[in-house]
C-alpha positions as CSV (number, residue, x, y, z in Angstrom):
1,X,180.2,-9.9,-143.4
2,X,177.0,-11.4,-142.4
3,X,174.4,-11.8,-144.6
4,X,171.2,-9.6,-143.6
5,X,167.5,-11.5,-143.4
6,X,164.3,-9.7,-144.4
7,X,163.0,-9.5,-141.0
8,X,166.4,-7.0,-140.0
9,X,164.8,-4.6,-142.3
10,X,161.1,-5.5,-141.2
11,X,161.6,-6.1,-137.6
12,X,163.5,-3.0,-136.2
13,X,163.7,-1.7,-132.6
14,X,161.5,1.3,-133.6
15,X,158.9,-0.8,-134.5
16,X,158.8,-3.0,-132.2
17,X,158.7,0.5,-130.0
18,X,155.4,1.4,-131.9
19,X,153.9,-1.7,-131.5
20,X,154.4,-1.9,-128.3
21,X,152.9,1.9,-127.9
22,X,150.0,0.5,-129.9
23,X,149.1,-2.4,-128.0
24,X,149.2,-0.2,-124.7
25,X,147.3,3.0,-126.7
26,X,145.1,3.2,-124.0
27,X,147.3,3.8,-120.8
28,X,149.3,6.6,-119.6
29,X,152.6,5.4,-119.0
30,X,155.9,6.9,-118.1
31,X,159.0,6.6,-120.2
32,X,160.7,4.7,-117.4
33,X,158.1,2.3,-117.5
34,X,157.9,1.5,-121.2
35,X,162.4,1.3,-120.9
36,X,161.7,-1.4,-118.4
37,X,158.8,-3.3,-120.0
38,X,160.7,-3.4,-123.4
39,X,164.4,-3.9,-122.0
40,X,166.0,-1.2,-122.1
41,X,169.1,-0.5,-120.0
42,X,168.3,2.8,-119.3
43,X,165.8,5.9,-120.1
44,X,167.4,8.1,-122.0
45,X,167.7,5.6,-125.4
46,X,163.8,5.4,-125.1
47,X,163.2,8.6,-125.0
48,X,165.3,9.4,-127.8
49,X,164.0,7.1,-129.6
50,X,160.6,8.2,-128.9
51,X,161.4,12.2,-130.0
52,X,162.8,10.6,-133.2
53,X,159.6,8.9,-133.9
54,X,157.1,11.6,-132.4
55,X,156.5,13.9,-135.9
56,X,155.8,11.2,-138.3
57,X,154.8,8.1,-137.0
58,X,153.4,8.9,-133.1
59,X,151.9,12.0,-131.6
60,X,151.9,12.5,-127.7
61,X,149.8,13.7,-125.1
62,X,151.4,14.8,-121.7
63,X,149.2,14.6,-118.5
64,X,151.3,15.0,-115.3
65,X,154.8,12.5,-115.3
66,X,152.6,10.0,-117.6
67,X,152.2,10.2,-121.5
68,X,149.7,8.5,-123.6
69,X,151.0,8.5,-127.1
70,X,148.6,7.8,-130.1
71,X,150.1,5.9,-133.1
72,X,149.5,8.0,-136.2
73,X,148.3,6.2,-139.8
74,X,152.0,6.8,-141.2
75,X,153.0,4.5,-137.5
76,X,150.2,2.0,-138.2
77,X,151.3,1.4,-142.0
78,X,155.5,0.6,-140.1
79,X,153.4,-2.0,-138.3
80,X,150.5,-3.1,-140.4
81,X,152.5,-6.6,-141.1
82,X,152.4,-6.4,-136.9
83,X,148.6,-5.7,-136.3
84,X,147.1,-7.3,-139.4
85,X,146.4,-10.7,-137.7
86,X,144.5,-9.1,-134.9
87,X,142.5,-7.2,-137.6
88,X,142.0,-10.7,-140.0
89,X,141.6,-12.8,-136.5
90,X,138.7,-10.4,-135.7
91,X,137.2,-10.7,-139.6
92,X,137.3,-14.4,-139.4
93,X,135.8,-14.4,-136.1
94,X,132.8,-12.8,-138.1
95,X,132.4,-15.1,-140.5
96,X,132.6,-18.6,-138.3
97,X,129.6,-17.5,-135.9
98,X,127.7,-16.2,-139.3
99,X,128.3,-19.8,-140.7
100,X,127.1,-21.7,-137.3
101,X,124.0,-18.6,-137.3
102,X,122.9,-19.2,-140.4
103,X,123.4,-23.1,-140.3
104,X,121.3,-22.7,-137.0
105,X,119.1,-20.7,-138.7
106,X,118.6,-23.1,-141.6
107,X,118.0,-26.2,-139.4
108,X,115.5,-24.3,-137.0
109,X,113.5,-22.7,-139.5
110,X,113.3,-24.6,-142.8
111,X,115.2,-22.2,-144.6
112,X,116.0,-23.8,-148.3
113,X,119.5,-24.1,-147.7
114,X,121.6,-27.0,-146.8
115,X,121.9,-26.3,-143.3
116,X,124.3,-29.5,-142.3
117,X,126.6,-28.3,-144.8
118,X,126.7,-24.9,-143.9
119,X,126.7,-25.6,-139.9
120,X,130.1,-28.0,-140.6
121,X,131.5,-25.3,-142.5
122,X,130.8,-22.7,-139.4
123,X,132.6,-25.5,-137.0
124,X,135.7,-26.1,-138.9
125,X,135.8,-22.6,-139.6
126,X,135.7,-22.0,-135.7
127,X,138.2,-25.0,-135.2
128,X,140.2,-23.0,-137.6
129,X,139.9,-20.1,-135.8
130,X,141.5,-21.1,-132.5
131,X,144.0,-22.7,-133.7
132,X,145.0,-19.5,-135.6
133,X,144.3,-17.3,-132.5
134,X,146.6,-19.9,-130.8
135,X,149.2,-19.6,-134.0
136,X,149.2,-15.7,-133.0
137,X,149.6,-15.4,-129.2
138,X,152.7,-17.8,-129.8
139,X,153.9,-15.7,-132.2
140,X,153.4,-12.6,-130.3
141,X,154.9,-13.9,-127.1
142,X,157.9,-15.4,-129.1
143,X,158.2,-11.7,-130.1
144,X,158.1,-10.1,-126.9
145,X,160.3,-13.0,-125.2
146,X,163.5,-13.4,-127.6
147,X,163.9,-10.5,-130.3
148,X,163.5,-7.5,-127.6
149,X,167.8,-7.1,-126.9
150,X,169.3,-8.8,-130.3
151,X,167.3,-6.4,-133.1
152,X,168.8,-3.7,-135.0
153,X,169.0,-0.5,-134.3
């Protein structure tokens, strides 16, 4: 028997369903549409999929053919190990320009800090920054690209 890695119990097809659902929260798609965008071979595994999911971790709201569906707090905790970077990338994001303000700040108008110090900190920390915004589309793509038909069910 094969041994099992963490991720098979992380990395599932039903949340890789959610996330999908919750990087697309704000479009009303069909259930054809989300088959073909995630690989699916046909509709009906979706959609099941999707009624399985529907009471605890998504709620949906029909308008015409197309549904929007809203990932609920239970849905964003399955994923939270999915969506945390774009939450820390936007925190850190925050905190570089605040460095490279308040070193600007500092030179500009005398204020008794070390403003060279603090400025180079604000740079590296935005050097930083892309290159971990960089890490994370990768990483995402990677996802999208190779682990969409060999997951677990």
């Amino acid at each position: 028997m094969p041994s099992k890695k963490v991720s098979d119990d992380v990395l599932t097809k039903d949340t890789l369903l959610i996330y999908y659902l919750w990087k697309t929260r704000k479009k009303d798609q069909t259930i054809s549409a989300i088959a073909e965008n995630l690989g699916y071979p046909d509709d009906s595994s979706v959609n099941k999929r999707i009624n399985k999911l529907v009471p605890k971790y998504l709620s949906k709201n029909r308008r015409d053919s197309n549904v929007r569906f809203k990932v609920t707090l239970n849905g964003k905790r399955k994923i939270l190990y999915l969506i945390l970077p774009e939450y820390m990338l936007a925190s850190m994001i925050v905190l570089a320009f605040g460095y490279v303000w308040w070193g600007i700040e500092g030179m500009l108008f005398a204020i008794p800090i070390q403003a060279p110090y603090v400025l180079v900190t604000g740079l590296f920390s935005t050097v930083m920054l892309i290159l971990v915004f960089w890490l994370y589309r990768t990483g995402e793509n990677r996802l999208w690209q190779g682990y969409r038909r060999s997951l677990p069910d």
